[in-house]
Each structure stands twice: as structure tokens, then as C-alpha cells.
C-alpha positions as CSV (number, residue, x, y, z in Angstrom):
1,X,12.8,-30.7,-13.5
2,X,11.0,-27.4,-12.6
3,X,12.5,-24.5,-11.1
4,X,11.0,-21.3,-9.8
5,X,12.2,-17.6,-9.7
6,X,10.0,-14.6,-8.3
7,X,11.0,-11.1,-8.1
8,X,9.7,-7.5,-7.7
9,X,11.7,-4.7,-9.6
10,X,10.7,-1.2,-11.7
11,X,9.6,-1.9,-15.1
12,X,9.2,0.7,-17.7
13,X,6.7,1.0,-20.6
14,X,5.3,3.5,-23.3
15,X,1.9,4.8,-21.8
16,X,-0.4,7.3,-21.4
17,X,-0.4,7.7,-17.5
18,X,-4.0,8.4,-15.8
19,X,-2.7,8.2,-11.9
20,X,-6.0,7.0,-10.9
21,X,-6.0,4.0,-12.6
22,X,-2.9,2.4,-12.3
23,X,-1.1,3.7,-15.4
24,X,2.0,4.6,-15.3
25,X,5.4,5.0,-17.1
26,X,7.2,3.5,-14.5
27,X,5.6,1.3,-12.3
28,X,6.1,-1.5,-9.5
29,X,5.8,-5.4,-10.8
30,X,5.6,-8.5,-8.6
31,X,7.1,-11.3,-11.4
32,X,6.7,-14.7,-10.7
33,X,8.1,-17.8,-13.4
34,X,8.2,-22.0,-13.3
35,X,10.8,-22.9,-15.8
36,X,12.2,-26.2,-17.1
37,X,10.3,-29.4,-18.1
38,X,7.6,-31.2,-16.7
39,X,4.0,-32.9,-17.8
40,X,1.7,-31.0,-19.7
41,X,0.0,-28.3,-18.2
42,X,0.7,-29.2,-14.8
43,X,2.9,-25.7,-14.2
44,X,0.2,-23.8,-15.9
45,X,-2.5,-24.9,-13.6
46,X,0.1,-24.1,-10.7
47,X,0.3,-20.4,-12.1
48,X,-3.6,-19.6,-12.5
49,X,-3.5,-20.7,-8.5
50,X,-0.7,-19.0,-7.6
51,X,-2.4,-15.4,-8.9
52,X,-6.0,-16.6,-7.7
53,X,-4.7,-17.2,-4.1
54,X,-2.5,-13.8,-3.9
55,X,-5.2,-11.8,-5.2
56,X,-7.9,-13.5,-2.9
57,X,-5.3,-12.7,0.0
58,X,-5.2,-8.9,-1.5
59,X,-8.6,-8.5,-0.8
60,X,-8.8,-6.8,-4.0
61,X,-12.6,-7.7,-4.7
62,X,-14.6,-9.9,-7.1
63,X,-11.8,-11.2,-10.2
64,X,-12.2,-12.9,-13.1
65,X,-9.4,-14.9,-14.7
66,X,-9.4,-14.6,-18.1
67,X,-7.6,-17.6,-20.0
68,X,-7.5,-18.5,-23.7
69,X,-4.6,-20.8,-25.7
70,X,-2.5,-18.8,-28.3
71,X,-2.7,-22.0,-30.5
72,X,-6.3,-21.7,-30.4
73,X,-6.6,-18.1,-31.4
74,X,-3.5,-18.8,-34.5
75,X,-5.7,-22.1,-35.5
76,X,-9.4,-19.5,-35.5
77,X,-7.2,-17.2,-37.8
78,X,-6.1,-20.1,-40.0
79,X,-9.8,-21.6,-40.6
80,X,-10.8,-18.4,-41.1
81,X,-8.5,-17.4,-44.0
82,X,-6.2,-15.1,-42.3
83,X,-2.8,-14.5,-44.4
84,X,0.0,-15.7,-42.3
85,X,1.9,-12.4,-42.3
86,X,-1.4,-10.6,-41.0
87,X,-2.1,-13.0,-38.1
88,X,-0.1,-11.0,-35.4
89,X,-1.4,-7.5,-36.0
90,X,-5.0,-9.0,-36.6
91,X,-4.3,-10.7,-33.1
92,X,-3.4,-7.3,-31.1
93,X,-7.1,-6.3,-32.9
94,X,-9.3,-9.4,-31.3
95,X,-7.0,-8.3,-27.9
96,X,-8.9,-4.8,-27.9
97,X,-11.9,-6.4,-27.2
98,X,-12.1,-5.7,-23.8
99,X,-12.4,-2.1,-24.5
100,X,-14.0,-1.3,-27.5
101,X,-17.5,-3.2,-28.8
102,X,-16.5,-5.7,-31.8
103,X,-18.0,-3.4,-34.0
104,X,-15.2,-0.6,-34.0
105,X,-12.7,-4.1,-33.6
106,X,-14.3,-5.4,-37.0
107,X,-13.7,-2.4,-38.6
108,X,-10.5,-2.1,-38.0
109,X,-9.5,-5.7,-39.1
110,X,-11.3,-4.4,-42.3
111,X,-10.4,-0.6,-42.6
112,X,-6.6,-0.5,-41.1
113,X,-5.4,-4.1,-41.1
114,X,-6.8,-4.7,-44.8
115,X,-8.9,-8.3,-44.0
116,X,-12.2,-8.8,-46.0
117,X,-15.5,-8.3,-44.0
118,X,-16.0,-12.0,-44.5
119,X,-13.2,-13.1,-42.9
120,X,-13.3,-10.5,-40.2
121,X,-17.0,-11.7,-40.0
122,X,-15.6,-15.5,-39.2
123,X,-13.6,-14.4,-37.2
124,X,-15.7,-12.7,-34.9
125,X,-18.3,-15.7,-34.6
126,X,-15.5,-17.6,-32.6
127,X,-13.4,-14.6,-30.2
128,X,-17.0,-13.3,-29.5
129,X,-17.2,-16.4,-27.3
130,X,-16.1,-16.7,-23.4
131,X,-17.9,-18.5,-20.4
132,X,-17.4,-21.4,-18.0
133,X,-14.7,-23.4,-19.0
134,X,-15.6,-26.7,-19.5
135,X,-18.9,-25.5,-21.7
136,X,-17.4,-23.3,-24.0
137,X,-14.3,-26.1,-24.4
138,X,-17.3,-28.7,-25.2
139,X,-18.7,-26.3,-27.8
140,X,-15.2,-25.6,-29.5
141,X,-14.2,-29.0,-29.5
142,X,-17.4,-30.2,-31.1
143,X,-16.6,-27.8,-34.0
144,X,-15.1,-29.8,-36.9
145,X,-14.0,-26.7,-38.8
146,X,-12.0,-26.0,-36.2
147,X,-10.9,-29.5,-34.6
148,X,-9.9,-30.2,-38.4
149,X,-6.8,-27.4,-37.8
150,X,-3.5,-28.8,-35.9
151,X,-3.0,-26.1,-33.9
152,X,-6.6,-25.5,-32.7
153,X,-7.4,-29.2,-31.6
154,X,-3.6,-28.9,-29.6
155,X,-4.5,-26.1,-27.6
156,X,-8.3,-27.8,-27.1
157,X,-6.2,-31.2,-25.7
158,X,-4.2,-28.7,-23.7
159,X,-7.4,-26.3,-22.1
160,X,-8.7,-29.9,-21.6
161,X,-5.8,-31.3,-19.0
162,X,-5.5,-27.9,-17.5
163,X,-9.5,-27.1,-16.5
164,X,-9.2,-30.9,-14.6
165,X,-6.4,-29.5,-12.9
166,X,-7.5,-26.3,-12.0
167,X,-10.6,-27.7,-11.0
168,X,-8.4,-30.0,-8.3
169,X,-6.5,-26.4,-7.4
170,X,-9.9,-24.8,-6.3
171,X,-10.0,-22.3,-8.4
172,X,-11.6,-23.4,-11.9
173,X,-14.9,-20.7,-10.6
174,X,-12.8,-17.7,-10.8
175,X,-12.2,-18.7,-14.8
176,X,-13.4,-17.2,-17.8
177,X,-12.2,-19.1,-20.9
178,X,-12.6,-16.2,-23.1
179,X,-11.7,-16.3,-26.8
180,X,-10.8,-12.8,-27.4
181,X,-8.0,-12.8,-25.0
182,X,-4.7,-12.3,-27.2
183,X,-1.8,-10.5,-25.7
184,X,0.0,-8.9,-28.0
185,X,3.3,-10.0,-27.5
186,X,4.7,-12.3,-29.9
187,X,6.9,-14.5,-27.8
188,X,3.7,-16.2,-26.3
189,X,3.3,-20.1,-27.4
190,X,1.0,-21.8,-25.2
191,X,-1.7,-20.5,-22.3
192,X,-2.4,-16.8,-21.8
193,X,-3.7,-15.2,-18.5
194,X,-5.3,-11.9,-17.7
195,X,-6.5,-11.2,-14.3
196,X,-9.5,-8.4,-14.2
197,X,-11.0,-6.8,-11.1
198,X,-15.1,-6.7,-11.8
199,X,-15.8,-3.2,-10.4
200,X,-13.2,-1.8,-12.3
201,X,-12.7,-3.9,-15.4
202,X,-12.9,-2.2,-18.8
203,X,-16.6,-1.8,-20.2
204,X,-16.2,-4.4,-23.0
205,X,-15.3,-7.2,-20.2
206,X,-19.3,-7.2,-19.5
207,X,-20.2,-6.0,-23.0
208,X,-19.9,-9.3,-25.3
209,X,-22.2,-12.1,-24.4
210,X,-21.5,-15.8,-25.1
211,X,-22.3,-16.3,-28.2
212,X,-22.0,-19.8,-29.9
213,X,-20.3,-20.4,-33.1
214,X,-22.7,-21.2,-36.2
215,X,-21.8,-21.9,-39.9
216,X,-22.7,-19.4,-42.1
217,X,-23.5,-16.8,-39.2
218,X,-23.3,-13.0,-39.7
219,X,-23.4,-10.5,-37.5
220,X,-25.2,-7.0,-38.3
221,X,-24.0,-4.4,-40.2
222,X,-23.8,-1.4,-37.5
223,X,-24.4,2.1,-37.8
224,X,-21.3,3.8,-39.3
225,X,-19.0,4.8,-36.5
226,X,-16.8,8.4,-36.0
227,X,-13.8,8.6,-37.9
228,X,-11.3,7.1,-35.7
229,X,-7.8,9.6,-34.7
230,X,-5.0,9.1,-37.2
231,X,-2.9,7.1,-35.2
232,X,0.7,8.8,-34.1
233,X,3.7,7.8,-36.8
234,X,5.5,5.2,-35.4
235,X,3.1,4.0,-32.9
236,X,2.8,0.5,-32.4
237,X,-0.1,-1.8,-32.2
238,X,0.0,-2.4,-28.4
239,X,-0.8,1.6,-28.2
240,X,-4.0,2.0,-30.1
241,X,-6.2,2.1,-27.0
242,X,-9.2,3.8,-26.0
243,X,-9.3,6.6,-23.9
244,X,-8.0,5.8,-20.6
245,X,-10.3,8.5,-19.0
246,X,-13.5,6.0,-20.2
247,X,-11.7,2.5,-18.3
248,X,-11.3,1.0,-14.8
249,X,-7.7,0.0,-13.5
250,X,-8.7,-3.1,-15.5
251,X,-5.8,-5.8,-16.1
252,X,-4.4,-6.3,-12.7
253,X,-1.8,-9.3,-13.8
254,X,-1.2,-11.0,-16.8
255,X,1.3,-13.6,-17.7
256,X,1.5,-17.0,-20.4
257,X,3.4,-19.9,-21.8
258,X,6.6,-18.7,-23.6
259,X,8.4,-21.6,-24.1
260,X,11.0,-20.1,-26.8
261,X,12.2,-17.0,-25.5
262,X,14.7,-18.1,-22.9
263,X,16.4,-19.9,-25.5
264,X,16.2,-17.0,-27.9
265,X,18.1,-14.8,-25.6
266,X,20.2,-17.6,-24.5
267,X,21.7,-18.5,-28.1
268,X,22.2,-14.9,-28.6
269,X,24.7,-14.9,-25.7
270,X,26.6,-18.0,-26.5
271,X,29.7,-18.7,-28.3
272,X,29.0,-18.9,-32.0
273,X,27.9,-22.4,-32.8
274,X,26.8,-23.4,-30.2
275,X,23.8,-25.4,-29.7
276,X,21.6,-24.0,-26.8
277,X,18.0,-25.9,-26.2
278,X,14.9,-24.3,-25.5
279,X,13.9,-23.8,-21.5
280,X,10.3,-24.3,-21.0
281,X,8.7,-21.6,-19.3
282,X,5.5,-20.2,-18.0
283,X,5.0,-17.1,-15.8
284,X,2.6,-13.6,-15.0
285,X,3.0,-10.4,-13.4
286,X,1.1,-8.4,-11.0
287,X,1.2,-4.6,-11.8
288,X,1.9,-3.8,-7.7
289,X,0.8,0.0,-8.3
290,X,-2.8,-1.1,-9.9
291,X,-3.3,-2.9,-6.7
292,X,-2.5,0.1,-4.6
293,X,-5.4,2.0,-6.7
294,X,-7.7,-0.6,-5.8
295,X,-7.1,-1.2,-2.2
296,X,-5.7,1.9,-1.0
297,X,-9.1,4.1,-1.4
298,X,-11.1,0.3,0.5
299,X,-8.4,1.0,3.3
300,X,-9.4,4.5,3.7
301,X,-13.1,4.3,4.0
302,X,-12.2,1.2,6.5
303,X,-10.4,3.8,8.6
304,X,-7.3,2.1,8.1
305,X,-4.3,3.1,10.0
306,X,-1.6,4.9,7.8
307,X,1.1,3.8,10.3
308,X,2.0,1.5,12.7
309,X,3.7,3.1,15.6
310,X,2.6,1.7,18.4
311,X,4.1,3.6,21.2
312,X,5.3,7.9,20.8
313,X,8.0,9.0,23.2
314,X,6.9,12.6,24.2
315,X,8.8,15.1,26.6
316,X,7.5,16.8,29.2
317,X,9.5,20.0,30.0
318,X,13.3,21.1,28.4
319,X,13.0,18.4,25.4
320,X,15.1,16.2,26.7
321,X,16.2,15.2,23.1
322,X,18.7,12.4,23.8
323,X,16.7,10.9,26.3
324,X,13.9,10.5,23.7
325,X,16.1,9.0,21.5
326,X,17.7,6.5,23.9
327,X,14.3,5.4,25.0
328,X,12.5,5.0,21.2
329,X,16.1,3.1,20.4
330,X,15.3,0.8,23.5
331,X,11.7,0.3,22.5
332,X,12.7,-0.6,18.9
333,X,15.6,-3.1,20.0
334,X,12.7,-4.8,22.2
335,X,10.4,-5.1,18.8
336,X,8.1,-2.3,20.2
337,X,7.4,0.2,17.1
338,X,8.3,3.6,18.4
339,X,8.7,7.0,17.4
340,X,8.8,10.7,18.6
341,X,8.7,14.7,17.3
342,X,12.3,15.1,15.0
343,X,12.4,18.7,17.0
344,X,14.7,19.7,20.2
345,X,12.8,21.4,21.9
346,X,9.1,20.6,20.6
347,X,5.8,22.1,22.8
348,X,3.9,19.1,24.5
349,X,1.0,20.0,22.7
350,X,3.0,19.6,19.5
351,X,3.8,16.2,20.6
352,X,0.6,14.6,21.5
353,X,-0.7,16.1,18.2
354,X,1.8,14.1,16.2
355,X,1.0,11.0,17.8
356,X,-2.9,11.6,17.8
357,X,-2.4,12.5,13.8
358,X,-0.8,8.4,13.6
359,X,-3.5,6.9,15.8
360,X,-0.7,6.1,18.4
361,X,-2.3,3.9,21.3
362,X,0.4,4.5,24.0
363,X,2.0,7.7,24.5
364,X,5.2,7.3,26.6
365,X,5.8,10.8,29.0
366,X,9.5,11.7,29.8
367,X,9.9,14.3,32.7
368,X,12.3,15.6,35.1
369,X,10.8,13.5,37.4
370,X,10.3,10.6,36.0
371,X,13.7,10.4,34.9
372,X,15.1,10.7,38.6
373,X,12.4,8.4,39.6
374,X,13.6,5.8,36.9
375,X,9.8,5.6,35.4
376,X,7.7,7.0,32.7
377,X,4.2,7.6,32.4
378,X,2.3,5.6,30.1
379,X,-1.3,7.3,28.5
380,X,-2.9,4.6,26.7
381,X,-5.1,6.1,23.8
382,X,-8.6,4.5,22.6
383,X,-9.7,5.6,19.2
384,X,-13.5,5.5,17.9
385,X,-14.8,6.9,14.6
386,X,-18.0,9.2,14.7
387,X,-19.7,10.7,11.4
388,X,-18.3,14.1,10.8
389,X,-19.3,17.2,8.4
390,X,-20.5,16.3,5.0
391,X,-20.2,12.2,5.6
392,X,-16.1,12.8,6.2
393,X,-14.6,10.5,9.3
394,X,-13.5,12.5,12.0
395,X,-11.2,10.6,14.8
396,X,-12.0,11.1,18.3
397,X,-9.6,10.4,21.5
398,X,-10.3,8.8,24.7
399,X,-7.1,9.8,27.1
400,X,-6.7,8.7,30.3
401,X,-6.7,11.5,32.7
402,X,-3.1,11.2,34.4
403,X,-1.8,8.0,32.9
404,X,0.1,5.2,34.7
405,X,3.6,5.3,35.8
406,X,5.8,2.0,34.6
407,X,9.1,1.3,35.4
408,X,11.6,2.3,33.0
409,X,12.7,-1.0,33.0
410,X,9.4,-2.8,32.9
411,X,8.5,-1.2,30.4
412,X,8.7,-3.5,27.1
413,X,6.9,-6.0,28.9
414,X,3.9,-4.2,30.6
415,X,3.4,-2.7,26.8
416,X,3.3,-6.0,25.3
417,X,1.1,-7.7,28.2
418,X,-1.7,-4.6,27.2
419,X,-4.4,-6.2,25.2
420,X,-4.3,-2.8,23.5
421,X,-1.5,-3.7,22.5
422,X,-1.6,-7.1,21.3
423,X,-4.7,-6.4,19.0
424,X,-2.2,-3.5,17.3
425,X,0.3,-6.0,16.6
426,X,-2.5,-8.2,15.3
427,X,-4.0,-5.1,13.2
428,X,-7.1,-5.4,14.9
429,X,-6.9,-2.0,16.4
């Protein structure tokens, strides 16, 4: 039985902020996890459609879905004579990939993590690889160096069942079965997922062609690279990146099988000897603040509205303070969005300049008058954009001359009969 837990909480991490592109210390993350047992691959194939469908609904652009198996990538390292004890830091290596060419990758395999070029060179003829699903897992499966090793030809069977499903889901276009992808963390044991935005992925993401695996091949020996910066003492793999300054917001979610690490914490929590089984799981985040880069700059050049007040109470004479909070209070019960000038005695002008400044349609006028007559005057506002100074949007209002006068008591309803009105609700205006 499969059960399913979402949530959206502060997470903290080790980083080298750059505002601009989503990185951050502390940051917003949308979490989303199927746990418990059920047929192969079927939960995975639910995740991948879950993160297509929210980002598709996020209008965040073009994405690719990156996917690879992590007993894929451990079998590659096995055929190609990887020492056990080396397979996780030459893992966070391959995972760099997106970022830096393989040529600065190979090296440090070589130089930092103490491989021979001939294994790094193996290596690199397989995570080099990514394309359309099924064809790539055609051309790996046909490989009998790497079918011959357990692991691999597991995580082949899996990609197998969950590109068939995927495929039923919809979504099996927005994949990229791409061998480099690795995620450093250790507690992964089956899939891993990395959602990338195209006009701001990383510039290895383009960078390494398909290229198909062939005994005895070699790549090139490059030009000798810079030395690279002596990495910080006590730095960990996960933080030998490229310059930030050089990337896109790249990796907007990312997620993976890890079928072991409920249990882990699990067994550390229970009585001593105990006996606490394993809980299946598979889940992926979405970093909510690289979103906001991506979208928030779309929604400016749209002319996006910041705010959605739809109706500003404004006084016309000796502030009439409590009055303009009895009627914004009225407007809210009603499920009107309302607001007015936080000052007791604020200048008219100062008023409508408030509401222009939001993109208010309605202004609501409170007078002397009206308040003995028991109406208000209603100035409904149409906005249009023009080109300003320098290509910058400037916004323009068309005001009624006097307004209309509306019953104080009709007035929920004649706001919400206005097509005005309606299209705000619908965020068409």
C-alpha cells in the first residue's frame, strides 16, 4: 500500500548565494513523497508526472527532465574498474557534468580523485551519453559489457517498465535519459530526477552530444586546462562548483528512489533490538524560490498586476477614518478584496495615487454626503499600457468623470455584476 505526504517548509544548505539565480542559504521547497510498497516502477512514473504537470501549470518555459538509474551509473563504475571505496566521490565528479565540459570532469577523476586515465576514459564513453529514452535504453541494453553486470541490467529492466509507463502518463517527450545525471547524495537506490529550465540551464546541459558507446574508444587528449583553485579545507564534494556568476537558475527540482533511508532513521529511533523493515520510498523537490526567478521577471514584462485589490475605499473631505474601515471590513466579509490609505487624515490626491500605484479598477468615494445619503460613489478605472521612455511600460488611466452613485447597501452586488469586475477575479484584467 502507497501512501502520500507533501509539504512546503524552509530548508537550509551550504551555498554560495547569487540572488538572481535562485541560490540561496535559505530558501523555500515544495516536497512531495509516495511511500510504502507497490509494483515496480509504477510510483516512479507517478513522480516524473507529478513534476511535469506542476511545472507545465507554472508556466515556467521549455523543461527537460533529466532521468538516469543509480544502479546503472554504480554497474558503468563497476565494468569500468572503479575501486569500490572510490565509486561515490567519482559519482559527485560524472554529476558536474552539467557545468563543466568532460574535459575538466576527466581530469579531476584523474588528478584529485586518483582514477587512471583509462578508466576515467571508460567511463566517459558511457555518462557522455543522453537522448530519447527508449533509443539510448536500446543502445545500453544491447551492450554486453554492461548487461553482463547485475546491477546495470536491473536498472535497464527498471528504465524499461518505467519509459512504458511514462509514455501512458503523457509525458515520456519532456525526458532526457541522460547518463551523467548522479546526485550526490548517497541515500539514493533506484531512479534519479532533475528538472532543468532550457533558457536557463547550465551550459554543459547543451554542451555534450549523444555519443554512442564503442569498445576500445578514446576520447582526445585536450589542451592542458588552468590550474584549478585549491579547494577550501573541509569542503565537501557537493561544493566544488563552477562559478555561479557563469550558470542559469538551472536545477529547478530534483528528487529519486531512496528506498533505505526511512528505515535508517527509523531503527535509529527504536528500542534497542528491535527489528524495523525498510519503507519504500520515492520523492523530489521543487526549489519554490528558483521558480520565482524564472517567472517573476515573465510576469513583469506581461504587465502583471503586483496586487489584487479590487476595490480602494477613499475619503472625500475630514478622513472619515472609521468609516473607511467599516466599509473595506464590509467589502472583505462579502469576498470583495478591499483596501484603503493606513493614514487619518490622508489628501484625496494621496488616495487615488495609492490605488492607481496597485492598478485598482473600482475606487469606492466616501463623503459627507454620501454618507447622509446612504450611498457611495463608485469610479471604475480602465487600465491600458503604452510604450514609455527608453522601451519602459508606463500605466495610463481612464477615470470616469463623476462616477456612479450605488447604494451603500447594493453595493457588493453591483461590484460583482461589473464585467470589470468579474474578469479581475478571473485575472484577466
Amino acid at each position: 500500500m502507497t501512501g502520500a505526504a507533501a509539504q512546503v517548509g524552509k530548508v537550509y544548505r551550504r551555498d554560495n548565494p547569487v540572488m538572481s539565480k535562485g541560490r540561496m542559504r535559505e530558501f523555500m521547497q515544495a516536497d512531495f513523497d509516495l511511500a510504502g510498497t507497490a509494483d515496480p516502477m509504477i510510483p516512479d512514473a507517478e513522480l516524473i508526472a507529478i513534476i511535469s504537470t506542476i511545472l507545465s501549470r507554472l508556466d515556467v518555459g521549455e523543461f527537460t527532465i533529466k532521468i538516469n538509474h543509480r544502479k546503472i551509473l554504480d554497474g558503468i563504475f563497476e565494468v569500468c574498474g572503479v575501486p569500490q571505496d572510490k565509486i561515490r566521490s567519482i559519482s559527485s565528479a560524472v554529476d558536474k557534468m552539467d557545468k563543466s565540459p568532460w574535459e575538466e570532469v576527466r581530469r579531476e577523476m584523474v588528478d584529485e580523485k586518483g582514477l587512471t586515465l583509462d578508466v576515467a576514459e571508460k567511463i566517459g564513453v558511457y555518462v557522455k551519453q543522453k537522448g530519447e529514452p527508449f533509443t539510448l535504453l536500446e543502445t545500453l541494453s544491447a551492450d554486453p559489457t554492461l548487461t553482463s553486470n547485475a546491477s546495470a541490467k536491473a536498472g535497464l529492466e527498471d528504465m524499461r517498465l518505467l519509459f512504458r509507463y511514462l509514455r501512458g502518463h503523457g509525458v515520456l517527450d519532456r525526458l532526457s535519459f541522460d547518463m551523467s545525471l548522479a546526485r550526490g547524495l548517497d541515500y539514493y537506490t533506484g531512479i534519479t530526477v532533475e528538472a532543468i529550465v532550457e533558457a536557463s540551464a547550465p551550459p554543459g546541459f547543451r554542451a555534450n552530444p549523444p555519443v554512442p558507446p564503442s569498445a576500445g574508444e578514446s576520447a582526445p587528449t585536450p589542451a592542458p586546462k588552468p590550474k584549478p583553485k585549491k579547494k577550501k579545507e573541509g569542503a565537501e564534494d557537493e561544493d566544488e562548483e563552477v562559478d555561479e556568476n557563469s550558470v542559469g537558475v538551472g536545477s529547478i527540482a530534483g528528487g529519486g528512489r531512496y528506498d533505505h533511508l526511512v528505515g535508517m532513521f527509523a531503527r535509529q529511533a527504536a528500542a534497542q533490538g528491535k527489528s524495523v523493515p525498510d519503507v519504500p520510498c520515492v520523492g523530489a523537490s521543487i526549489g519554490m524560490d528558483r521558480i520565482f526567478a524564472l517567472v517573476f521577471p515573465k510576469w513583469l514584462a506581461q504587465g502583471r498586476r503586483s496586487k489584487l485589490t479590487c476595490a480602494y475605499v477613499i475619503a472625500a473631505g475630514d478622513g472619515l477614518l472609521e468609516e473607511r474601515i467599516a466599509l473595506v471590513s464590509e467589502l472583505r466579509a462579502a469576498g470583495v478584496k478591499a483596501d484603503y490609505l493606513f493614514k487619518a487624515k490622508p489628501k484625496i490626491a494621496a488616495q487615488f495615487a495609492a490605488g492607481e500605484k496597485d492598478e485598482v479598477p473600482f475606487c469606492v468615494i466616501l463623503g459627507e454626503g454620501e454618507l447622509k445619503e446612504g450611498v457611495v460613489t463608485v469610479k471604475e478605472q480602465r487600465w491600458e499600457r503604452t510604450e514609455g521612455v527608453a522601451g519602459k511600460t508606463k500605466v495610463v488611466a481612464k477615470e470616469g468623470d463623476l462616477g456612479v452613485k450605488v447604494p451603500r447597501d447594493q453595493l457588493v452586488s453591483w461590484l460583482k455584476g461589473k464585467e470589470l469586475y468579474q474578469m479581475w477575479e478571473r485575472g484577466e484584467a
